[in-house]
C-alpha positions, 0 to 999 in steps of 0.5 A: 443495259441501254434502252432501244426501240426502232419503228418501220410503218405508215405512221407519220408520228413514228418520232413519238411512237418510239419516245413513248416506246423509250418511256417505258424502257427507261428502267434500262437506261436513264444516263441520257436519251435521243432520237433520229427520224428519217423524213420522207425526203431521206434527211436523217434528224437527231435529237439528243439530250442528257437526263432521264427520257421520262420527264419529256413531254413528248407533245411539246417537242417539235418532232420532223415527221417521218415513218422510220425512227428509232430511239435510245436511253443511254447507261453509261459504258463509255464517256460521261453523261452529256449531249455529245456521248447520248444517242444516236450517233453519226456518220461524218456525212450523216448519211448513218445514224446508230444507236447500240447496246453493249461494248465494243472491245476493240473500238479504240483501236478501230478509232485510231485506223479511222483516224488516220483516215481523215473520220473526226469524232464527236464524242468519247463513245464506243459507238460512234466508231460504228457509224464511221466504220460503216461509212468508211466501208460505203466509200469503198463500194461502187454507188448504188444508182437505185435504192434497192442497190443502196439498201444492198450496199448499206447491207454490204458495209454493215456485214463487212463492219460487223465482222471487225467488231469484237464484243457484245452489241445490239445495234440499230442502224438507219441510213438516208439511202434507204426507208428501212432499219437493219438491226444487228445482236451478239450477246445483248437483246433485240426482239422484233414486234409485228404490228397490227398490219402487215407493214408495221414493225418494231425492233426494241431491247424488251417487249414493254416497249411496244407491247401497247401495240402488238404482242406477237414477237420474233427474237433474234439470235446471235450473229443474226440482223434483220431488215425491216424494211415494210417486212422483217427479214432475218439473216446470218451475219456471217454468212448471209443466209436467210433465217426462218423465224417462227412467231411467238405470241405474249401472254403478258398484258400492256397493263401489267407493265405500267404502275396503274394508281401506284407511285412507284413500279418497286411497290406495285411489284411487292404487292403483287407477290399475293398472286405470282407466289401461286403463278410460279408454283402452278408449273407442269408436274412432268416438267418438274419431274423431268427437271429433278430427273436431269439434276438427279441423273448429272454428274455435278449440277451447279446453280448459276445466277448474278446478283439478287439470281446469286442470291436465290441460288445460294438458297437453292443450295441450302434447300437442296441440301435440307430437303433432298440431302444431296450436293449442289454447287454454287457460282456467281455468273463472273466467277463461273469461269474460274470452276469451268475446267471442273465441267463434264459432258454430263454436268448440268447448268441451272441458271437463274435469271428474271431477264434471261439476258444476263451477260455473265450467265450466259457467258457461264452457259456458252463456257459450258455448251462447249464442254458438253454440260446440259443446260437448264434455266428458270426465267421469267421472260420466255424466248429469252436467250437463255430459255432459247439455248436450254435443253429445259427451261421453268418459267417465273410466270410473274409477269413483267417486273420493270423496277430495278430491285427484284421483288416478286422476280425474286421470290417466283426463283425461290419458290420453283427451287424448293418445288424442285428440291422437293421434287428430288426428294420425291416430295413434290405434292408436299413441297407444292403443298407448304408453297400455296400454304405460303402463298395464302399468308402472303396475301394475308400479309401484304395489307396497309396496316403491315406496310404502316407497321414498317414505315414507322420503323423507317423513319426511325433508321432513315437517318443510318449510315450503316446497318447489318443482316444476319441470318443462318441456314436457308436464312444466311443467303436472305440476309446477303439479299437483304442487304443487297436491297437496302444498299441499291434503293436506299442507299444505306450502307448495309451488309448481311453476314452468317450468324455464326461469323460474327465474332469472327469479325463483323461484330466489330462494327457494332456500336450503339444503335446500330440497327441489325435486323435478324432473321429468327424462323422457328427452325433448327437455327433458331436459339443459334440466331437469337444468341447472335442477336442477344451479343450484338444487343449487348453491344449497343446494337438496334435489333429488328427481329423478323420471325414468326414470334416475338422475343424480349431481344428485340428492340422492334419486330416484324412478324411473318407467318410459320411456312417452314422451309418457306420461310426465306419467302416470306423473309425477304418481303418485309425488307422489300417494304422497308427498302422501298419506304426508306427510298422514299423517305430518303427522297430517291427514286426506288424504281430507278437507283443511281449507277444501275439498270435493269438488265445487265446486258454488259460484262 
């Protein structure tokens, strides 16, 4: 969830390298933020405050110089948002200064040992015990009487810490005897950028934070660290080992992961969906191919994802049953290991995720490596953990998507879902052919005067306390996600509910001008949807009516383009608009809502 960046090379402003670098994870994390530097005599210096990293302005602050630094943007796990809990944290003798990503399952019991050492704590965090453990390890040992000693005791302590840790950590780690950073994973992300010459290295929680300088990569793996040190060197943690990383090239561009003449990342990334709908489409036809073949040849295939990916699957679901007329089984990634025990060495695991990372799926996927399952994954960040551990994986190709609420993400997940529902059914061409015929009408959709269109309907509702979602069919799962998009940048109370649910409960909240949008494509859930929405109209409810025509039961309509089952696309993004406008409207910050992050790296 946190943001990390740690900078190895010649340059003698590494402090605001990294900040710059922290600017851009902030998406991340944005509780609080801090900074350490090792200067050239050995001295490590902190700087820490409460509040978001991206009102700093780097230039006025009096940053120590140095060549080693490393920074962090905090989301709160552990501890309340101020000074003390920000990052890095210290060892007592602040020789060891860390900054982490993840949750220490064991630490209060580590505090307590350490403790009745004689360590004092400055703060209520999980990972200032890091710090002290590593100290209390170095103690131990005979001192280095030179500094390729010290590094190896610094190596030493940190393997031997590492192996009483119990939970998921991404973990950076300076210390005064020695110019290098040792990083550390389990579970949460680090990836290792080589610079532009053969001494410069970065180590960051994503690739946007120094994607501005180099797009050539290494990931690390579980129970694995690396050293930098003026070179990366990778070893097993657990035994020692040296590890060969090959090189992976990026094919992102520094310039798509900033907002350019947009106010906000949210918006950018909805207009963009004119171009990443026919991205995620332009996949390898054999891929596809092999894809639909493991799904067809599994026994039980089930589509895993969290959140908005949850959202996406249960669509998968639906189409899979519309078009290919067959089963698939669907679960939240938290909820996955109450199904586990139904897994085979033949089931396969398809999961959805934009970051890759995401702790609840991948702990679904370990749950069933172990049981034998194929592993399959649509993603959007290749080398991600997931596309690492997957007998196949089919990429978003969207580009990086950096505000918290998933837009183009979201509809590049659909878009592969229905290319391989069709692909099961052995209609690929049409499916790929109904796809670009949607891709096309988005382009034709996504204008100024349609976004004009929908402001106005935002300020007539921006003043709601509650609002409700119905859809039906490949539809009931858009309305979940609707409402999951009003709820985290709006914050408007919102649910979405099946159609046909309503009076069995939900209609009960209706009162006069509460606003329920209704999803009405010209599909076989059509005349059901419209009288769900003429029962809710007699109740005194607002509706908002998205479809391809316009009916006398809506109060307002948003028109979209007849795509067939294309339609949960071009559903969605007219509410991704209404979401972003009633943020704006609302004076909250669309790219970066209240209690959330970008990447769930915790469970």
């Amino acid at each position: 969830m946190c943001g990390i960046i740690g900078y190895v090379g010649d340059r003698t402003n590494a402090a605001a390298t990294v900040l710059k670098g922290l600017k851009k994870l902030e998406y991340r994390g944005y509780d609080s933020w801090g900074v350490a530097v090792r200067e050239n005599s050995g001295l490590i210096k902190m700087s820490k405050r409460p509040g978001k990293i991206g009102e700093l302005k780097i230039g006025e602050m009096r940053l120590p110089k140095g060549t080693v630094a490393m920074a962090h943007s905090r989301w709160a796990t552990h501890g309340g948002v101020n000074k003390k809990n920000a990052h890095p944290h210290g060892s007592c003798n602040g020789e060891i200064a860390l900054i982490h990503n993840g949750i220490i399952e064991n630490f209060s019991e580590l505090k307590k040992k350490l403790a009745k050492k004689g360590h004092e704590f400055k703060s209520e965090t999980d990972t200032e015990v890091i710090a002290h453990l590593i100290e209390d390890k170095l103690k131990r040992m005979r001192p280095g009487t030179n500094e390729k000693e010290a590094r190896e005791n610094f190596l030493k302590a940190v393997q031997k810490s590492l192996s009483e840790i119990k939970g998921r950590y991404a973990l950076l780690i300076m210390s005064q005897t020695s110019r290098t950073i040792l990083a550390a994973r389990r579970g949460s992300p680090l990836i290792v950028g080589k610079g532009k010459n053969e001494h410069e290295y970065f180590v960051a929680s994503d690739i946007p934070a120094f994607l501005e300088y180099t797009n050539e990569v290494m990931y690390l793996d579980d129970d694995e660290m690396v050293i930098l040190d003026g070179g990366a060197h990778f070893y097993n943690l657990n035994s020692g080992a040296e590890v060969k990383k090959r090189i992976v090239k990026i094919t992102w561009k520094a310039q798509e992961a900033e907002k350019g003449d947009f106010p906000h990342f949210m918006i950018k990334e909805i207009t963009e969906q004119k171009e990443t709908i026919h991205r995620a489409i332009n996949q390898d036809p054999k891929r596809l191919q092999r894809a639909a073949e493991m799904i067809q040849s599994a026994f039980g295939t089930y589509f895993i994802g969290c959140g908005t990916a949850a959202k996406v699957c249960m669509v998968g679901e639906y189409m899979f049953s519309k078009v290919a007329q067959m089963h698939v089984n669907f679960s939240f990634g938290s909820e996955f290991p109450n199904f586990q025990h139904f897994i085979k060495n033949k089931s396969l695991l398809v999961a959805v995720s934009q970051s890759g990372e995401t702790a609840d799926t991948l702990e679904a996927l370990e749950a069933g490596k172990k049981k034998g399952a194929k592993i399959m994954s649509i993603v959007n960040v290749e080398g991600s953990t997931m596309d690492r551990i997957s007998d196949l994986s089919l990429y978003l190709n969207a580009g990086p998507e950096k505000a918290v609420a998933s837009t183009k993400a979201t509809t590049a997940q659909i878009a592969i879902l229905t290319l391989l529902a069709y692909a099961r059914a052995g209609k690929l061409d049409e499916g790929r052919k109904m796809l670009i015929e949607a891709g096309s009408k988005i382009n034709d959709m996504l204008n100024p005067r349609y976004e004009d269109y929908i402001i106005k309907l935002a300020r007539k509702i921006k003043n709601v306390e509650s609002m409700y979602v119905i859809g039906r069919g490949l539809n009931y799962p858009i309305a979940l996600e609707s409402a999951i998009k009003l709820q985290e940048v709006s914050y408007i109370h919102a649910e979405g509910f099946a159609g046909g649910e309503l009076k069995h409960g939900p209609i009960a909240l209706i009162s006069k001008k509460t606003p329920v949008i209704a999803f009405v494509p010209n599909d076989e859930t059509r005349d059901d949807i419209l009288s769900n929405a003429i029962e809710i109209k007699a109740r005194g409810g607002y509706i908002i009516g998205i479809g391809p025509e316009n009916n006398e039961v809506f109060d307002y309509w948003i028109r979209v383009p007849d795509v067939g089952n294309a339609s949960p696309i071009v559903n969605i993004i007219p509410v991704q608009i209404l979401a972003y406008q009633l943020a704006v409207l609302r004076k909250n910050n669309p790219d970066m809502p209240r209690n959330l992050a970008k990447s769930v790296t915790v469970k």
